[in-house]
N, C-alpha and C positions, 0 to 999 in steps of 0.2 A: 504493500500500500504506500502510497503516499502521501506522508503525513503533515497536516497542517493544522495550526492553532494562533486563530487572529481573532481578531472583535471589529462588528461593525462599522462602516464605516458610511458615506454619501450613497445616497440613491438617485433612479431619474425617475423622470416624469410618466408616468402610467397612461394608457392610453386604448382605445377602445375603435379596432378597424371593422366595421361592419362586411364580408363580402356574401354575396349567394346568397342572399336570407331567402328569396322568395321560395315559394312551395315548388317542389318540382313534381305536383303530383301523383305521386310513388305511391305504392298499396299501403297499409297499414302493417306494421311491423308485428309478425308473429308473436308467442307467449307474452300476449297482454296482464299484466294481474295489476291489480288496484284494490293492495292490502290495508285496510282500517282505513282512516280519512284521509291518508297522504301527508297531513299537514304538520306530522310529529311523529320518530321513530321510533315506531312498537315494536317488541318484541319477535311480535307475529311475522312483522315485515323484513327484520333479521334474520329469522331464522330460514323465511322462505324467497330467499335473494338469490337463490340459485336458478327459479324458474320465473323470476320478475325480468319482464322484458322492458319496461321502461325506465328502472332506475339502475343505480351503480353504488348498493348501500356499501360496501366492504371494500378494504384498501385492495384484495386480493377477492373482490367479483360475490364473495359467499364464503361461510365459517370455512368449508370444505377448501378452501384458496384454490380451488381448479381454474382461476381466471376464465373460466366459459362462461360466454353471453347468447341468453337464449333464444337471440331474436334473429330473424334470417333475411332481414329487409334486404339488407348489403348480403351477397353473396358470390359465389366466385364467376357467373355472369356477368354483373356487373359494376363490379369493383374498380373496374378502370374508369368509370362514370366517376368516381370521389373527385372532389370539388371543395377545397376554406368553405363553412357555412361565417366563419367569423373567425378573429385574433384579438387574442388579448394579453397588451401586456402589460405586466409588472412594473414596479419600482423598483425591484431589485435584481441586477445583469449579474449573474452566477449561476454555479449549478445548481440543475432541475431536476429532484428525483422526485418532485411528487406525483402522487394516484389521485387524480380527480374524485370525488364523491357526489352524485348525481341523485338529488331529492325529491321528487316532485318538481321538474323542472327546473330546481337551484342546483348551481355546482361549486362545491367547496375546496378552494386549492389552497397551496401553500407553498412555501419560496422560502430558501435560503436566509438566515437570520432569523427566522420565525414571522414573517406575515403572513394572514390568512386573508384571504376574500371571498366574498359569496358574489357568482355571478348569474344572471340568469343564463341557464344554458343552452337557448333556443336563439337567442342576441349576443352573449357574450359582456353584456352590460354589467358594468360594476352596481350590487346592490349596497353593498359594505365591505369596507377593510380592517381588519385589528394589524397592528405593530404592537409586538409582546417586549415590555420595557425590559430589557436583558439585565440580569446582576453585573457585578462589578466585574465577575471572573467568568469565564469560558474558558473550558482545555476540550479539546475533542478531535477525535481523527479524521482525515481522512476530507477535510469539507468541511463547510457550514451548513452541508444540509436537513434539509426537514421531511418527509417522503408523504407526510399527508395528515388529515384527522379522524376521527372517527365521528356517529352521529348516534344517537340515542335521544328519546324525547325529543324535546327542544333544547337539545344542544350540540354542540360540538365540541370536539376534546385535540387537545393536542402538546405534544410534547417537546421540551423547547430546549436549547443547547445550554442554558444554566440550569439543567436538569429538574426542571418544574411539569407539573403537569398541569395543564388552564382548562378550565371549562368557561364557554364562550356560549351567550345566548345565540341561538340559530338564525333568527330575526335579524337583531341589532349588530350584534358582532361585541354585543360588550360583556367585560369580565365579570361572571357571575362565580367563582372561586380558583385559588391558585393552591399546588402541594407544593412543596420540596421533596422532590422525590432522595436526590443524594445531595452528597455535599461537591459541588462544581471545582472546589480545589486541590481534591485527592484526585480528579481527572472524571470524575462522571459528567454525562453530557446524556441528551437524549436527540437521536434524527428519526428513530421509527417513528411509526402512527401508530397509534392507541390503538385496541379493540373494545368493541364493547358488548356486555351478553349478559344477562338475566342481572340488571341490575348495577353491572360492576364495570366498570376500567381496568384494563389489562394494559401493564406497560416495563418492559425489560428494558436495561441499562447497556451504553455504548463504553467503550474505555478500556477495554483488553488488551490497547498498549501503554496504559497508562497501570499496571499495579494494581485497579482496582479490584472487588470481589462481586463477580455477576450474579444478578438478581432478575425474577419476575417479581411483578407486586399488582396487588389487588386492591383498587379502589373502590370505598362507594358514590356510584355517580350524577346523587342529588349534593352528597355534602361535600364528597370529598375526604371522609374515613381512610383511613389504612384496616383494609381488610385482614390481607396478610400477605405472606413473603417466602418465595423459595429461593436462596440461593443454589445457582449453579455448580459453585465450589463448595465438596461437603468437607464437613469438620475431619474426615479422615482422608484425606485425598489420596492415598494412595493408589487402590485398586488392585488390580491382580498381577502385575507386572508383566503383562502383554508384551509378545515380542514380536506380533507381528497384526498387518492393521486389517482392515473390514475382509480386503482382499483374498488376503493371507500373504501377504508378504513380509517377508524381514525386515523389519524397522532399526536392525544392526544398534537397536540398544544396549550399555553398558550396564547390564544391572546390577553386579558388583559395584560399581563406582556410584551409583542410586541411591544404591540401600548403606552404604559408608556415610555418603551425603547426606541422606535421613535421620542417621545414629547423630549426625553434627549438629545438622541446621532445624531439623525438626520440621513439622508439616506447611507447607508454604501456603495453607488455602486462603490467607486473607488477602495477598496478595496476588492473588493465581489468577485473574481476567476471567475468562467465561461470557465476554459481555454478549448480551441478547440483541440481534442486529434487525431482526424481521421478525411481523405477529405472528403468534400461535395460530395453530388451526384447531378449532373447535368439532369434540365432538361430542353434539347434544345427545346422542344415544345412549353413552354410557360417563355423561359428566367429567370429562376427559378435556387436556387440552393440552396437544405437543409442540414443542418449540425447537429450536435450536440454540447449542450453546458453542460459544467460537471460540477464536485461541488463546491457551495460556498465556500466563506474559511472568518472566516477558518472551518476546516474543520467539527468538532466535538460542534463547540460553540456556537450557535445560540445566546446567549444573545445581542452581541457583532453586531446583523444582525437583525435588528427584519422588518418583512416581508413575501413576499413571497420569498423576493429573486430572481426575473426576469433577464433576462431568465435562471438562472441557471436551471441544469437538466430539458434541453428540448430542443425537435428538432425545430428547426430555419429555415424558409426560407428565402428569400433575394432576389431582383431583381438581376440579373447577371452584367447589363450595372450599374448601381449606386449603390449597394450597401444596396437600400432602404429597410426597413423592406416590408413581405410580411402577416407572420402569423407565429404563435408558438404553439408549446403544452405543457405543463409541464409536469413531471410525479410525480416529488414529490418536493411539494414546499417547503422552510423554508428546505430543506436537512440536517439534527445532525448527518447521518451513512453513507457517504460518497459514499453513491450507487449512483452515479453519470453516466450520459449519456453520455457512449465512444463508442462501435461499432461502427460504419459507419451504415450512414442507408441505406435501398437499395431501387432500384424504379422500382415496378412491378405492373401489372395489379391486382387486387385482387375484392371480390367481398363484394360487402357495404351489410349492416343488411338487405337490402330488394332483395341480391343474384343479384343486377345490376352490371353488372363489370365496374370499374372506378379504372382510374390512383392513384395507391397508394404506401406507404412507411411504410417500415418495417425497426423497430429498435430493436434489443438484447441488455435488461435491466441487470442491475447488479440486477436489483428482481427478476432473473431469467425467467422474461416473454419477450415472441416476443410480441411489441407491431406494431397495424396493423392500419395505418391511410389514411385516405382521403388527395394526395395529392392536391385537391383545393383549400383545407381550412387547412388541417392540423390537422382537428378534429380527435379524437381516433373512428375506429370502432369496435376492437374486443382486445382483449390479449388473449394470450395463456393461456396452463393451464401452471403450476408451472414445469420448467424443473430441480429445485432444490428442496431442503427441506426450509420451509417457516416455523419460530417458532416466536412467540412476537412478530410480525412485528404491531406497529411501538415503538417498546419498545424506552422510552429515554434512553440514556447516562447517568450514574451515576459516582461519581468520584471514587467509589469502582470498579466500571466494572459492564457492564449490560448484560448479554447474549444475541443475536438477530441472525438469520438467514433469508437471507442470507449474509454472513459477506462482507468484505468493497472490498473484490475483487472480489464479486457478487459468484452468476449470469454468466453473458457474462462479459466479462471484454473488455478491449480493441479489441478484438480478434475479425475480420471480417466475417459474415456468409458469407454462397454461398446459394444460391438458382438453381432447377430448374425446370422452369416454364412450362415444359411439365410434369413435375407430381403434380406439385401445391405446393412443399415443401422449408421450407427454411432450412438450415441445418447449423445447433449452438455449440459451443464445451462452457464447463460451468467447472464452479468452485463450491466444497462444501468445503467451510471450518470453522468451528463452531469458531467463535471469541465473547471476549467480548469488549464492548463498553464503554471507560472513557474518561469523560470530566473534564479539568480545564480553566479554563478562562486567558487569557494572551491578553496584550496589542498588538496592530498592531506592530513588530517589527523589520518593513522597510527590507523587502525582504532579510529575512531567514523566517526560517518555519515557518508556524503559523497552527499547524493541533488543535489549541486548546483540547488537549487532545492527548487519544489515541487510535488505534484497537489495541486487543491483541489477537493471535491465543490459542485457551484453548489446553493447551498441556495433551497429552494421547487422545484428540478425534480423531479418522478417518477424513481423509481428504482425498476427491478422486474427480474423474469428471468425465463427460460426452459426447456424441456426442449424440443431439436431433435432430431428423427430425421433424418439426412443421407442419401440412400444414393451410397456412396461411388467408384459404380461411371458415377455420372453428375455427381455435384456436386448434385443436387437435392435441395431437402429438402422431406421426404415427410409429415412431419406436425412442429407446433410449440405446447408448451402453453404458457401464458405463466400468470408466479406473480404472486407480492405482493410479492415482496423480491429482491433481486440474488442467483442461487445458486454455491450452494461449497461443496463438497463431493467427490462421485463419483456413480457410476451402475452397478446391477448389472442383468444381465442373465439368463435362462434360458430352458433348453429347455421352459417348459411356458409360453411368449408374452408372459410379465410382466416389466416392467422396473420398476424401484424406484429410489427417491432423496429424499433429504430437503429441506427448505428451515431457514431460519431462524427460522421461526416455530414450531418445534416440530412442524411433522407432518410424518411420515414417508408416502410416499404408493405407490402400485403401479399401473401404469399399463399397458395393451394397447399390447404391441410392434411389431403392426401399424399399429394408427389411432391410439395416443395417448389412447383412451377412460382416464378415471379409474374404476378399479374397486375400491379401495379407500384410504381413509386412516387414521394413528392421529396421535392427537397426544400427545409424548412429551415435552412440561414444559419443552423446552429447545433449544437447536437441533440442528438434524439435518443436522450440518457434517460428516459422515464417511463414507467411501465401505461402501457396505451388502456382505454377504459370505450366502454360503448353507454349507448342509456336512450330511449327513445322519447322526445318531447310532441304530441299533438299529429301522432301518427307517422314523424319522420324519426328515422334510426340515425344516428349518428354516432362517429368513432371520433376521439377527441385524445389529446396525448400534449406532455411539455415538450418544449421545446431549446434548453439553455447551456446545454452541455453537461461538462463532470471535471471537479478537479482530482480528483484520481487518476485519472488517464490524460487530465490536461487535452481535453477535448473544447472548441469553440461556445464560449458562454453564450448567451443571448438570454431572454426573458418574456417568450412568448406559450399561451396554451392556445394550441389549432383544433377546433374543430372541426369535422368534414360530414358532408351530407353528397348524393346522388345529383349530378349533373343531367344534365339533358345529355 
């Protein structure tokens, strides 16, 4: 990663281009529903967001995060018809990772620094903005970015880089309470977007290279209560001294030199990272909710950690009502190259090693693999094959630099897959980029960096990416397009065969969910670093996506969200 930590500074002028608004007569967008009054987020309307054809209540489409929209207006006929219905932009030119939220015709975005607007999202017109007055200190990785809010009742939630979490009235845009989630100067920060479900605010902590100790926490979402608290890192971290990762490969640990370490230094958990990068996915059947926990820290040093490191890098479930542990998986224990578990995981039917189908969960590794689990237990069933190039793995870190693929921004990186579950595919956007791996050893030093060492990108190598179709049901991947640049972002999907996703070069593209054929692209000035959203307003469908870039990959800022509707 590449890491940054600044504060705020000048904005411009915000601005509202109308284009295309007229009707283009089009049919009425399939799986209509019009849950409770529309006019305040129920429960009912959460929970059944998966077959709501007109809104976009969840940063990740529905609990299930399948990013599938179940409206088929746009389809892979005519998708080349897309056309701006509207732009609108910001005050603030930085990266864009947020998810739109689509209400009843309102769309609630968010932008780097923490501002929120509500626009309407049939015009693009600004209805209201909040600027969240930041504390004195900020440290966090990676950006200033914010990825979205959540929406519950009459409100909206969101989490802010001096690690606050606001509830904002949905109407006004004004502050009706604020937490302190952590303390912003041991290095906590928040970019994800909140969830919300029966009552509560769900919101994990950023900071895995700052020392911190990763946490989910549970809000309540009238007052603002602390429900309760699981951290990531447990009071015995060690684990089972795994020597080899999800795969089964050799992780060429010293675990002599570990277990010496441990007799010395003693258990590292309060300093050991874990931080939670992307929401849980909810599963109301069995009051269940799994997340992801990412890399130890620091980052590169293992000496400093000796163990497995629990739970880092691995998917985590959780009773919903308390908080209690349920079951975990790792994928690489004792973490030295920072492939750490960020995707969101997704919750689909799939089918276990004896082809029985059973409720499961799918996570995109920075190893480049979909890994594919039993969500009872949380045991692994299958991985994919390799949607990147895979060299040395698991070479150690030297203080000279050690070559390793795939390097520390994977794989998947943060960037949220879609699936759909009428062809059995999950569908991945990946990164290649050839880095090498140095380690030095540095003391805890109280929330600044601590990546103990460094990635370095090897310069003159090719560096590009891809969009992988998996199907999840065999490990096979079924079609693979390959870009110009490492991608980051998200992936959406829908019921009329098109999948969407941006790159960094500014086009935003639509691709056949079957074969991977490119059937349309625009290019939109900036990068196309944010996961794309659909939502239907007054019978017309529309796909709508940021537009500002990434400073991770130092992709073109900009500070536009494009909506598009059917041309003539």
């Amino acid at each position: 990663m590449n890491l940054i930590t600044k504060r705020v500074s000048g904005v411009l002028t915000g601005l509202v281009v109308g284009l295309a608004s007229a009707s283009f007569g089009v049919q009425q967008a399939g799986a209509q529903t019009l849950y409770g009054d529309m006019q305040t987020v129920t429960q009912d309307m959460l929970s059944r967001a998966g077959s709501d054809g007109n809104n976009f209540l969840h940063t990740n489409g529905n609990y299930e995060q399948t990013r599938y929209y179940p409206a088929a207006q746009i389809n892979t006929g005519n998708v080349h018809k897309l056309r701006p219905a509207w732009i609108f932009q910001t005050e603030i030119v930085e990266s864009l990772e947020t998810t739109p939220l689509v209400v009843n015709g309102i769309m609630y975005v968010t932008t780097s620094f923490n501002h929120v607007y509500a626009l309407d999202a049939k015009t693009g017109k600004q209805i209201w903005q909040y600027k969240h007055k930041m504390g004195p200190i900020t440290t966090y990785c990676c950006g200033p970015n914010n990825r979205g809010v959540a929406a519950l009742g009459d409100k909206v939630y969101l989490g802010t880089l001096d690690a606050k979490l606001v509830a904002l009235d949905a109407k006004t845009g004004k502050l009706v309470w604020e937490q302190q989630i952590a303390d912003p100067e041991l290095g906590y920060s928040e970019t994800m977007a909140p969830t919300a479900v029966n009552g509560k605010i769900l919101i994990g902590t950023n900071g895995g290279e700052y020392g911190v100790r990763g946490f989910v926490k549970a809000y309540d979402a009238e007052t603002g209560k602390l429900l309760w608290t699981f951290h990531t890192t447990k009071k015995n971290s060690v684990g089972v001294w795994a020597t080899h990762d999800a795969t089964g490969r050799d992780m060429l640990r010293d675990i002599a030199a570990e277990k010496a370490a441990l007799k010395k230094l003693g258990d590292p958990y309060k300093t050991l990272g874990g931080g939670v990068w992307q929401n849980p996915a909810v599963d109301l059947a069995t009051n269940r909710i799994f997340f992801m926990a990412g890399n130890p820290s620091p980052d590169l040093d293992g000496s400093l950690r000796p163990g497995d490191n629990l739970y880092t890098n691995s998917l985590i479930a959780v009773d919903l009502d308390t908080g209690k542990y349920v079951c975990h998986f790792q994928y690489i224990a004792h973490d030295v190259w920072d492939l750490d578990a960020v995707s969101p995981p997704v919750l689909v039917d799939v089918k276990n090693k004896q082809g029985k189908t059973v409720p499961g969960v799918l996570h995109g590794g920075k190893t480049g693999h979909i890994y594919v689990h039993d969500r009872r237990d949380c045991s692994l069933i299958r991985f994919s094959e390799a949607m990147v190039p895979q060299e040395d793995m698991w070479a150690l870190p030297t203080k000279e630099g050690k070559r390793m693929l795939p390097g520390a921004n994977g794989g998947v990186e943060w960037s949220p897959m879609a699936v759909d579950p009428n062809l059995g595919l999950a569908y991945a956007i990946n990164l290649h980029q050839p880095m090498t791996y140095h380690v030095e050893s540095t003391p805890y030093p109280g929330g600044k960096l601590w990546l103990g060492g460094a990635f370095k990108v090897i310069p003159g190598e090719e560096q590009w990416g891809n969009i992988s179709a998996v199907d999840y049901n065999t490990g096979k991947i079924k079609w693979k397009v390959k870009t110009q640049q490492p991608m980051i972002g998200g992936v959406l999907a829908t019921a009329g065969g098109v999948v969407f996703t941006g790159e960094g070069n500014g086009h935003f593209n639509a691709y056949d969910s079957a074969t991977g054929n490119l059937l349309w692209t625009f290019q939109a000035g900036a990068g196309v670093n944010a996961p794309p959203v659909s939502y239907t307003v007054g019978g017309t469908q529309y796909i709508a996506v940021a537009a500002g870039g990434n400073v991770q990959l130092n992709y073109k800022r900009g500070n536009s969200i494009i909506a598009f509707t059917l041309g003539d």
